[in-house]
C-alpha positions, 0 to 999 in steps of 0.5 A: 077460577081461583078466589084470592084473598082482597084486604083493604089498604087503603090507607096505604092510597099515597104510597102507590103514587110518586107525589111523596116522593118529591118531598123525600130526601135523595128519593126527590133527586129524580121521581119516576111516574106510577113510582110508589113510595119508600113507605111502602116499602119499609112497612113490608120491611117491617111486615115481612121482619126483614134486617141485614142478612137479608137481600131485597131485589127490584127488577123493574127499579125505575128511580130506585125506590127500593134500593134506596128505602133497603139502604135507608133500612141498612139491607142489601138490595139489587135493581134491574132496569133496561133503561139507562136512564133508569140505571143512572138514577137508582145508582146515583141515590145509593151511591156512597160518596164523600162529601167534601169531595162532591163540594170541591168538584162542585166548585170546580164544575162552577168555574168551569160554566159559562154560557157566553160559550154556548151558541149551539150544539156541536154535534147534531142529535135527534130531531126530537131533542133539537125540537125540544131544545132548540138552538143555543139552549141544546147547546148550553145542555150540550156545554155543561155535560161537557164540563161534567165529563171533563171533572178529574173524578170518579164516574160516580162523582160524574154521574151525581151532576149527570143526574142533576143536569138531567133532572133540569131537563123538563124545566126547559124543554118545549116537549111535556110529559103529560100522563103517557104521551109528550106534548108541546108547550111554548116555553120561553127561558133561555140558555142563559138561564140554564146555569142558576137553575141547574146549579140550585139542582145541584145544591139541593142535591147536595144539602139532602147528603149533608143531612143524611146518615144512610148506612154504608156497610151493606151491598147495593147495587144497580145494573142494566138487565132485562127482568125477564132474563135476571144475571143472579143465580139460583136462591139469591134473594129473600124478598122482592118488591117492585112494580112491573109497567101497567099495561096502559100504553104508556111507553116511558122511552117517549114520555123520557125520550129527550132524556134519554137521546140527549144522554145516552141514545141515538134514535136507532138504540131509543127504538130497539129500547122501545121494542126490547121493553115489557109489553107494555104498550103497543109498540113493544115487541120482545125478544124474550125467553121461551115461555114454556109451562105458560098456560093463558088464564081463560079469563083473560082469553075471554076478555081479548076475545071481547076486546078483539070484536069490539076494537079495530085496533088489533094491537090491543088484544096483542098488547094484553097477551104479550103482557102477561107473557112477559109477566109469567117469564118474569115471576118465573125469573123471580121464583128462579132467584129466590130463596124458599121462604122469601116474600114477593110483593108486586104493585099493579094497576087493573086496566079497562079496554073497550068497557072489559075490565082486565084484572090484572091483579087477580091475573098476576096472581094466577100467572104467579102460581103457575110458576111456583109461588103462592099467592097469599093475599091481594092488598087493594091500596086505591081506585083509579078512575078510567080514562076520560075516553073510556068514561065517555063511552062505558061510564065510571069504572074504577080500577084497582091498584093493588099490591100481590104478595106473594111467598116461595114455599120451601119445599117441606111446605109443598112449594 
């Protein structure tokens, strides 16, 4: 059994959750959960000496934390999502735009929105999203994205008050996100109120640009692809920071399901997104490239042997094997992409099933050696409890959330 290096960071506690993120400009336009910070990522900017010929990649980009703390630092950076929803908000927070031209579509949008018109949904939409947004309030979300497509601007102009509507979503809707899983609320506001509180998104929004000076000459982008499938070529990146889905269960195409059926997906396309997702939860079930090299660590056949006997769930053990699979193709993908000498951190949370705390730290450390790359040291930035289930029955058992660094020899280094 490998021994890697644990160094405590936490002081860097904060960094590993959203919560910071809601008082950053631009970052707050939409926050993920489980997202880290962009402190998180200047201080490995910083560490690791990165600068302007340099090109950081996040394959797993969420809100686009990465990208936008790279733009703040004026490095270029790429990000990958499968979700659309993903895509949207990371490419919406670097996008470069012209001011004035948001505020003159702004005043534009504001004429055009009346909720008088609004009486209900033209079209139907999946039953959870009518649930959610009931009646004529489907329909004042339904009216406004409607004006927004309508604006004589560009996408990108578009998608900055997509984003915004979206981002209002959850003021209204009866379904809550509460940790990995939706539950229902009796909400009472109503679609006339739709309009005054998207607009304050909208001029928040507006007043973060105005009094930011991000730097434009560099190259940032975002698309939608599959981390374990990357579109780059060979020796593309000098570092990459990110955070793969903790094996926990939580599926984020339920906890965003109303976002994303009302803006992007039907109810076929939101399940073949749940299935394609990294295993992550128990309903993920992969397409994915062939794993070849892939050796399971023992430690954690051992543990799924464990957790099979005492579970009769068997979804479990097979979420914990499909995960790490997925992540061995994924920094198999990432040594891929990167160029010798580069930087690799992933955030990770451990895990605990039925008493059996799975590393997962420690196994992506092993996973991550497997294909290449050198594990330089694990920095341990806080404690999570388990889940109150879990207490119950095993006791408290923290876990780990950590940050792996990682780095890509060159090959006069023996990498």
């Amino acid at each position: 059994m490998n021994q890697y290096r644990l160094i405590d960071k936490l002081t860097w506690r904060e960094w590993v959750t959203p919560k910071p993120l809601e008082e950053k400009p631009i970052h707050r336009w939409y926050v993920f959960p489980h997202s880290f910070t962009s402190d998180l990522v200047h201080a490995l900017i910083d560490e690791w000496g990165l600068g302007p010929k340099d090109r950081i990649l996040d394959p797993f980009v969420g809100a686009g934390t990465t990208v936008l703390a790279a733009k703040e630092r004026g490095i270029s950076a790429s990000g990958y999502d499968l979700s659309p929803l993903a895509v949207l908000a990371a490419r919406t927070k670097i996008a470069n735009y012209s001011f004035a031209q948001l505020r003159t579509a702004w005043e534009k949008l504001k004429r055009a929105l009346d909720s008088e018109r609004w009486n209900g949904p033209s079209r139907s939409y999946p039953q959870l999203v009518e649930k959610a947004l009931p009646g004529r309030l489907l329909g004042a979300f339904e009216g406004v994205a409607r004006e927004i497509n309508l604006l004589p601007f560009s996408a990108a102009v578009r998608d900055f008050f997509r984003l915004a509507l979206l981002a209002t979503v959850p003021q209204f809707s009866r379904a809550v996100a509460t940790g990995g899983w939706l539950s229902w609320v009796d909400r009472r506001r109503n679609a006339k109120s739709l309009v005054p509180t998207f607009a304050t998104r909208v001029e928040g929004m507006l007043e973060d640009l105005r009094e930011t000076n991000s730097p434009r000459q560099c190259r940032w982008h975002v698309e939608k692809a599959d981390a374990r499938r990357l579109p780059d070529p060979r020796r593309t990146f000098s570092a990459v920071i990110t955070s793969p889905p903790y094996p926990n269960r939580h599926d984020y195409t339920r906890v965003f399901g109303i976002e994303l059926m009302f803006g992007f997906l039907n109810w076929e396309e939101a399940r073949s997104l749940r299935y394609q997702s990294f295993h992550s939860h128990p309903e993920a079930r992969p397409e994915r490239p062939r794993a070849n090299g892939y050796v399971a660590p023992e430690r954690l056949e051992r543990s799924v042997r464990r957790i099979s006997k005492a579970t009769r769930d068997p979804r479990v053990p097979k979420l914990l094997e499909g995960y790490f699979l997925d992540m061995y193709i994924c920094l198999r993908e990432v040594s891929r992409v990167c160029r010798p000498g580069a930087r690799i951190a992933f955030v990770v949370g451990n895990a605990q099933y039925c008493g059996e705390p799975i590393l997962v730290d420690e196994l992506t450390a092993e996973i991550g050696e497997q294909v290449g790359l050198t594990c330089e040291k694990l920095l341990v930035t806080r404690y999570r409890g388990n889940s109150a289930q879990q207490m119950g029955r095993y006791g408290r058992n923290p876990s780990r959330e950590s940050v792996v660094i990682f780095q890509k020899l060159s090959p006069k280094d023996g990498g």
